[in-house]
C-alpha positions in Angstrom: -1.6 -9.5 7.7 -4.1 -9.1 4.8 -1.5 -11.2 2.8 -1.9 -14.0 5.4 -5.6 -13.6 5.5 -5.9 -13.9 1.8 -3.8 -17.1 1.8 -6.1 -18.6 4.9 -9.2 -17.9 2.6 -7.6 -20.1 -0.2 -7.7 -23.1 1.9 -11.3 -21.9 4.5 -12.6 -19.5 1.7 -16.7 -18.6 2.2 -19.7 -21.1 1.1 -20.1 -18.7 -1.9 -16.5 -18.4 -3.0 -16.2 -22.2 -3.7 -19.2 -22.1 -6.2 -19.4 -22.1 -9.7 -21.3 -18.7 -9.9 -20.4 -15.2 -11.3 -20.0 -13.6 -7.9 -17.5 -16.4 -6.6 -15.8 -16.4 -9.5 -15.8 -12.7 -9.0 -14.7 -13.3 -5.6 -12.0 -15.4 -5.9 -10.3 -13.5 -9.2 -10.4 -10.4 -6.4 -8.5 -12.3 -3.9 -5.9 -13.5 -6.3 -5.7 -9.5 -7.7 -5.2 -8.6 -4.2 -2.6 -11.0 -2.8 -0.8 -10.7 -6.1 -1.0 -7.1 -5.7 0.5 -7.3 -2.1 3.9 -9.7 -3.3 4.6 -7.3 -6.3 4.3 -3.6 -4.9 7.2 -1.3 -5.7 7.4 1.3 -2.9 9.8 0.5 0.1 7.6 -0.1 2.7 4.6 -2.4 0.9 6.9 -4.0 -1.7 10.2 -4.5 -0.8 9.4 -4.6 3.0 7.1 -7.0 2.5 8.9 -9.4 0.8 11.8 -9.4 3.3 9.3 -10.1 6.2 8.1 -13.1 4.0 11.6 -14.3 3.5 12.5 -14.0 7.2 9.3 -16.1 8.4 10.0 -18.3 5.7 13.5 -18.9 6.6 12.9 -18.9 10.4 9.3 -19.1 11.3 6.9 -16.3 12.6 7.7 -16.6 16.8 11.7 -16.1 16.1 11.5 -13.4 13.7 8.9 -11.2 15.9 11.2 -12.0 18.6 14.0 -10.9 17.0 12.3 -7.9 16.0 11.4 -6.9 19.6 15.0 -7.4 20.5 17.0 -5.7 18.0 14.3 -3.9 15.7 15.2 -4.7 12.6 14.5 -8.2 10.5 16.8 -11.3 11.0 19.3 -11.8 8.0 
C-alpha cells in the first residue's frame, strides 16, 4: 500500500513537492528513497513478497489477484 501511495504522489504529489525549493526537493528525494527502498528489500515478507504481489497485479490486474487470494490463499502464478 505505501508503495502504491508513493507512486499516486508522483503523478497528484503536494503544492510544495512540485516546487523548486530545498524542502521539495527534500521531499521528493524522500519519496524516491522510500519506494526504492520498498522494490529492493531482502527479507521474505517485504522483498521478495512484495515483488511477487507486484508481478501478479501486473500480470493480472488488482480485482483477480485479491480474488484469487480470497479463494485459494496464496498468489496466482
Amino acid at each position: 500500500m505505501a508503495h502504491k501511495w508513493l507512486e499516486w504522489q508522483s503523478f497528484t504529489g503536494d503544492d510544495y513537492m512540485k516546487g523548486t525549493s530545498e524542502k521539495a526537493q527534500f521531499l521528493r528525494n524522500l519519496k524516491e528513497f522510500m519506494k526504492d527502498g520498498i522494490e529492493r528489500r531482502y527479507s521474505e515478507a517485504y522483498g521478495h513478497g512484495f515483488r511477487e504481489a507486484k508481478w501478479a497485479v501486473e500480470r493480472y490486474g488488482l480485482i483477480y489477484t485479491l480474488k484469487h487470494i480470497a479463494r485459494k490463499g496464496k498468489l496466482p502464478e
